[in-house]
DSSP file (Angstrom, degrees, kcal/mol; ACC not computed):
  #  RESIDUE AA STRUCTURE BP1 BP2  ACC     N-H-->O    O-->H-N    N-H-->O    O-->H-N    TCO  KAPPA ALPHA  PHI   PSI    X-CA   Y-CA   Z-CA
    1    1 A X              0   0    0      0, 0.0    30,-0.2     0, 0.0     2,-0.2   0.000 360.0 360.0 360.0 140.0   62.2   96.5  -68.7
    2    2 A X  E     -A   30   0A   0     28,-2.9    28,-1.2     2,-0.0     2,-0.3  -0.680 360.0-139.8 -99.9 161.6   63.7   98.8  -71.5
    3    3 A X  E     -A   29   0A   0     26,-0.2    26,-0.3    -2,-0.2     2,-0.2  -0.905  13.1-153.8-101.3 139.4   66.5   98.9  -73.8
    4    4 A X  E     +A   28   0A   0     24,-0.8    24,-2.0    -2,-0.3     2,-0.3  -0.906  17.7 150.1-105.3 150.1   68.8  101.3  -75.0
    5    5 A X  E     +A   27   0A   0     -2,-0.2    22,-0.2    22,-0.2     2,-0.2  -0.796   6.6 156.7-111.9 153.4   71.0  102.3  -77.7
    6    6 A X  E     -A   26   0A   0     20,-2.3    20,-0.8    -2,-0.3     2,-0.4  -0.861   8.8-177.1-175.9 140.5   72.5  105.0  -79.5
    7    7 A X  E     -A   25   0A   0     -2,-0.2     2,-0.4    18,-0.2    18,-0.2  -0.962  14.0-170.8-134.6 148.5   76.0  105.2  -81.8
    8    8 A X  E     -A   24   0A   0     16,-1.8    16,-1.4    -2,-0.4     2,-0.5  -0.959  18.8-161.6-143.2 130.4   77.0  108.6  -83.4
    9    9 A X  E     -A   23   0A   0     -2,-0.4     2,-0.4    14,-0.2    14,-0.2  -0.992  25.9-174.9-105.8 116.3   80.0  109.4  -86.1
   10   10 A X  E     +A   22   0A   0     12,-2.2    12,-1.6    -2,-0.5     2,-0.4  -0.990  11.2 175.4-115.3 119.2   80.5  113.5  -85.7
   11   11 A X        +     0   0    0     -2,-0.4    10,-0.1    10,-0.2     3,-0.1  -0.998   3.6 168.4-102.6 119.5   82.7  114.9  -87.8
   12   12 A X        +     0   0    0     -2,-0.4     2,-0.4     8,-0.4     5,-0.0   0.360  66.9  53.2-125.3  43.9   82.8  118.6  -87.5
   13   13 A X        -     0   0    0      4,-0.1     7,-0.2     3,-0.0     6,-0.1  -0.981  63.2-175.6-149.8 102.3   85.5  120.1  -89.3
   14   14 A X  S    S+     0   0    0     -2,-0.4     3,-0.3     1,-0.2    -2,-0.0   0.546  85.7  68.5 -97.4   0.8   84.9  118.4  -93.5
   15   15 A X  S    S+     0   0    0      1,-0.2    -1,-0.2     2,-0.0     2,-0.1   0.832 114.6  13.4-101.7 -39.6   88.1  120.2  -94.1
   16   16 A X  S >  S-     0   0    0      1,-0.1     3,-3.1    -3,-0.0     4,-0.5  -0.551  70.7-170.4-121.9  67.6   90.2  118.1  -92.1
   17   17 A X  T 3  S+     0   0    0     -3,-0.3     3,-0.5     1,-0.2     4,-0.2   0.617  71.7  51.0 -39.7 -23.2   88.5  115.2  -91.3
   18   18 A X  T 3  S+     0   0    0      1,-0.2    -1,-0.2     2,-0.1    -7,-0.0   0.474  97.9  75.9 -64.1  -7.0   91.0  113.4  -88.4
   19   19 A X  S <  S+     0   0    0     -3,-3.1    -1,-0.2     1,-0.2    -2,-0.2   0.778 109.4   7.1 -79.0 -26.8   91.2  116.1  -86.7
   20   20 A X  S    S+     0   0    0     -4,-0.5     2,-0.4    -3,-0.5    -8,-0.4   0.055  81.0 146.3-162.1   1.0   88.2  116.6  -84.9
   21   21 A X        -     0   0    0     -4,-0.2    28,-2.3   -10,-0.1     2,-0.3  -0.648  28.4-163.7 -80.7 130.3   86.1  113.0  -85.6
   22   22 A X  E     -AB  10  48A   0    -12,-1.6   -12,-2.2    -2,-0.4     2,-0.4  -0.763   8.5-170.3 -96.0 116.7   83.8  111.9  -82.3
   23   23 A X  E     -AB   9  47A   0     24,-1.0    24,-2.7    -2,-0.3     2,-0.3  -0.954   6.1-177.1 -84.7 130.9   82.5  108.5  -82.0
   24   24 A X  E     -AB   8  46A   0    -16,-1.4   -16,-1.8    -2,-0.4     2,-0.3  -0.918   9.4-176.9-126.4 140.5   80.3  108.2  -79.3
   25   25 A X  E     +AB   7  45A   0     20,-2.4    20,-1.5    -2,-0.3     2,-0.3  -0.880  10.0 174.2-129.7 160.0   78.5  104.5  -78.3
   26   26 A X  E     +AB   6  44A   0    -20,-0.8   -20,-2.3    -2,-0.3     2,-0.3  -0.910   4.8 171.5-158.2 136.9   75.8  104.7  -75.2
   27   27 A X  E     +AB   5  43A   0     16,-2.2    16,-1.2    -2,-0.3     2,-0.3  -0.987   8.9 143.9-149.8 170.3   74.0  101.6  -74.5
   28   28 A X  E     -AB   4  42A   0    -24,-2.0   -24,-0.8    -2,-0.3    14,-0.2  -0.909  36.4-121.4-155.6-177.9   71.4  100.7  -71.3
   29   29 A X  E     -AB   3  41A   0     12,-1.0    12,-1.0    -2,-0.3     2,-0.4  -0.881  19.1-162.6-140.4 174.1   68.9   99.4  -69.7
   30   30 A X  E     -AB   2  40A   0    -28,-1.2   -28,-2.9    10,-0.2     2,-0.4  -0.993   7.3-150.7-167.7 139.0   65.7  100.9  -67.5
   31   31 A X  E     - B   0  39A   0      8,-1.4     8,-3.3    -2,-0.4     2,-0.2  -0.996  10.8-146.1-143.1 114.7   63.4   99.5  -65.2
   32   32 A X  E     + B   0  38A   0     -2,-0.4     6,-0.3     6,-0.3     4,-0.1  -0.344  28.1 166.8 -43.2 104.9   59.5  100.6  -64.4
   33   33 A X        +     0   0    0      4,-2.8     2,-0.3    -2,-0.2    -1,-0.2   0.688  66.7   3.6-104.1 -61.7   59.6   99.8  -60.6
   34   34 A X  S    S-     0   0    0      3,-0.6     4,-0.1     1,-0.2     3,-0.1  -0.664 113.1 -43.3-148.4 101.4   56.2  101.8  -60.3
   35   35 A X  S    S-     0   0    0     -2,-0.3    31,-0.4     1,-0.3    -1,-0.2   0.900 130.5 -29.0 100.1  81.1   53.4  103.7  -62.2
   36   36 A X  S    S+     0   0    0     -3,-0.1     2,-0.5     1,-0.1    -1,-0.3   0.532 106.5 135.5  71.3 -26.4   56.1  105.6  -64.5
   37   37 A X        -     0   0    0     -2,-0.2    -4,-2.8    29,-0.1    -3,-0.6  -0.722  39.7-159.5 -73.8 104.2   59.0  105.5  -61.6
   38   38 A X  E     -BC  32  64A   0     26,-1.0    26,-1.8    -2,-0.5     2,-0.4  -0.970  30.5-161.5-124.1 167.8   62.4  104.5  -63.2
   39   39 A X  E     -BC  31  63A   0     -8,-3.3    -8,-1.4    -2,-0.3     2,-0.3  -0.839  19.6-166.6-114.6 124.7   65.7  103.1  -62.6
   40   40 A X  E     +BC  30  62A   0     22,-2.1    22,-1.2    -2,-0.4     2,-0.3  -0.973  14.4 172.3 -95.5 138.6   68.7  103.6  -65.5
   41   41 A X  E     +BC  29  61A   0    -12,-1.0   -12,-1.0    -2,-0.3     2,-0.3  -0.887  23.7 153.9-113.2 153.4   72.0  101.8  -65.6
   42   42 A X  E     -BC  28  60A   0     18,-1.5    18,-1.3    -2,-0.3     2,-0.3  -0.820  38.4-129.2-171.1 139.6   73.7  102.7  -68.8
   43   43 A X  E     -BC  27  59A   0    -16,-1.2   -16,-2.2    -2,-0.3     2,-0.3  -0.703  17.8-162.3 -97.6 144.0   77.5  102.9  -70.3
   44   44 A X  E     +BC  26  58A   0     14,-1.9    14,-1.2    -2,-0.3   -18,-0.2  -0.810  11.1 177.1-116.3 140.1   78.8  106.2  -72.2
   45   45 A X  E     -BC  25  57A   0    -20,-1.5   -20,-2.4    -2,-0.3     2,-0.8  -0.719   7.2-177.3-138.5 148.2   81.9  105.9  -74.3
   46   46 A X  E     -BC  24  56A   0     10,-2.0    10,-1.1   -22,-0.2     2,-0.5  -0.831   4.3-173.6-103.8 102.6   83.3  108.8  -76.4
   47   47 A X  E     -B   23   0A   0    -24,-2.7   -24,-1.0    -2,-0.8     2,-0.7  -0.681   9.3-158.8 -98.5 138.9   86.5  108.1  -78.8
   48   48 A X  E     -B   22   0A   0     -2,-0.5   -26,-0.2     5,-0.2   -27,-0.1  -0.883  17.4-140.8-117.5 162.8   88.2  111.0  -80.5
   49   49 A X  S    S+     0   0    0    -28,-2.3     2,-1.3    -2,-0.7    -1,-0.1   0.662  86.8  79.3 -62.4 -28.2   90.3  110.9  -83.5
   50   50 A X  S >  S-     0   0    0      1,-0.2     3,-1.7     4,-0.1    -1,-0.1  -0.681  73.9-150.7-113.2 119.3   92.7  113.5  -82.4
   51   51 A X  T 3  S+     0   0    0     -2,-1.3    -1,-0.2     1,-0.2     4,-0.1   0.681  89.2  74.4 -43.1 -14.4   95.1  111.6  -79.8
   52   52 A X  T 3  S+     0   0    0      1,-0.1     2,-0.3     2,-0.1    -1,-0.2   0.993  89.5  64.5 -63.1 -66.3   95.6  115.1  -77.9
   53   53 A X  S <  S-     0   0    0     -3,-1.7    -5,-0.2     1,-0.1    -1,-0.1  -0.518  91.9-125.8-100.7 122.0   92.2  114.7  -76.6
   54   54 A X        -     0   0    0     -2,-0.3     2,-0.4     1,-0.1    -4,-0.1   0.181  30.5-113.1 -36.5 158.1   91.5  111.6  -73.9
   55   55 A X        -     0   0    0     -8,-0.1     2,-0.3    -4,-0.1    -8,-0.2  -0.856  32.1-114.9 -99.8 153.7   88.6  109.2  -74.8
   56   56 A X  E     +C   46   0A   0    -10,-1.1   -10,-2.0    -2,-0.4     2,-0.4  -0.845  29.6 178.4 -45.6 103.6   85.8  109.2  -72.7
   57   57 A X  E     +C   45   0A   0     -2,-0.3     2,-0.3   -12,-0.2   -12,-0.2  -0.978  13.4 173.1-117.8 129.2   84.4  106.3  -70.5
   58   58 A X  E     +C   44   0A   0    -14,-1.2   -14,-1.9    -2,-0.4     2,-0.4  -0.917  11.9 179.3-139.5 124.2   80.9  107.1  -68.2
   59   59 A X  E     +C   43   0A   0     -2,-0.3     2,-0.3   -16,-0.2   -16,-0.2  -0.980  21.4 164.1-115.2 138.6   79.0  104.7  -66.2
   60   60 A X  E     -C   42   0A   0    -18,-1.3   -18,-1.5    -2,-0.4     2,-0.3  -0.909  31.2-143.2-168.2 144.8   76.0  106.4  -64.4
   61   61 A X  E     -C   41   0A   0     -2,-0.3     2,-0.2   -20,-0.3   -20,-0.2  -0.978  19.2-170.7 -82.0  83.7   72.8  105.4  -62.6
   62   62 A X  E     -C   40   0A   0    -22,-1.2   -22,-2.1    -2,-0.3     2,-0.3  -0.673  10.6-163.2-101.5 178.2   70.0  107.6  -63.1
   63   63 A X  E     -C   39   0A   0    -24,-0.3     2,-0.5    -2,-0.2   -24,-0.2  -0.965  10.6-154.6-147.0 129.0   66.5  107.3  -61.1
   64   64 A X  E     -C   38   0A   0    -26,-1.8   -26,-1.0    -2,-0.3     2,-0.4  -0.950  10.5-152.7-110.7 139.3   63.6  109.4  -62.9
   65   65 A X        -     0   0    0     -2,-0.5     2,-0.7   -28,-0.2   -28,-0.1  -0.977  10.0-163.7-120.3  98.3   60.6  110.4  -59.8
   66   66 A X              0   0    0     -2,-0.4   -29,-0.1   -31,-0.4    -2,-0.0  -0.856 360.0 360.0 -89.7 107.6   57.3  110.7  -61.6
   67   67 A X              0   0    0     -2,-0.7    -1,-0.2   -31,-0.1   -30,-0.0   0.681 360.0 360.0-128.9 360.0   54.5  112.7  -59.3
């Protein structure tokens, strides 16, 4: 079993800083089933600052195939 995490504050605009600031959160977890072979479940969310633009939600399943 694995963990993951990962948090980012983007601001890319220093001139107007509301305008354009990104938080992004990702967290998971990942399971070895065999020899390298793994399973991800993991949650996405993106918030922006500027209320014009939706936040972000993503829940996804990935499978990594090592041969």
């Amino acid at each position: 079993w694995s963990v993951i995490g990962r948090y980012d504050d983007f601001d890319k605009d220093k001139e107007d800083p509301d305008s354009d600031r990104q938080k992004r959160t990702l967290f998971g977890v990942a399971y070895q089933f065999h020899k390298g072979n793994y399973v991800l479940v993991d949650y996405e969310s993106l918030d922006h600052r500027d209320k014009n633009i939706p936040n972000e939600n993503r829940f996804q399943v990935t499978m990594q195939v090592k041969f």
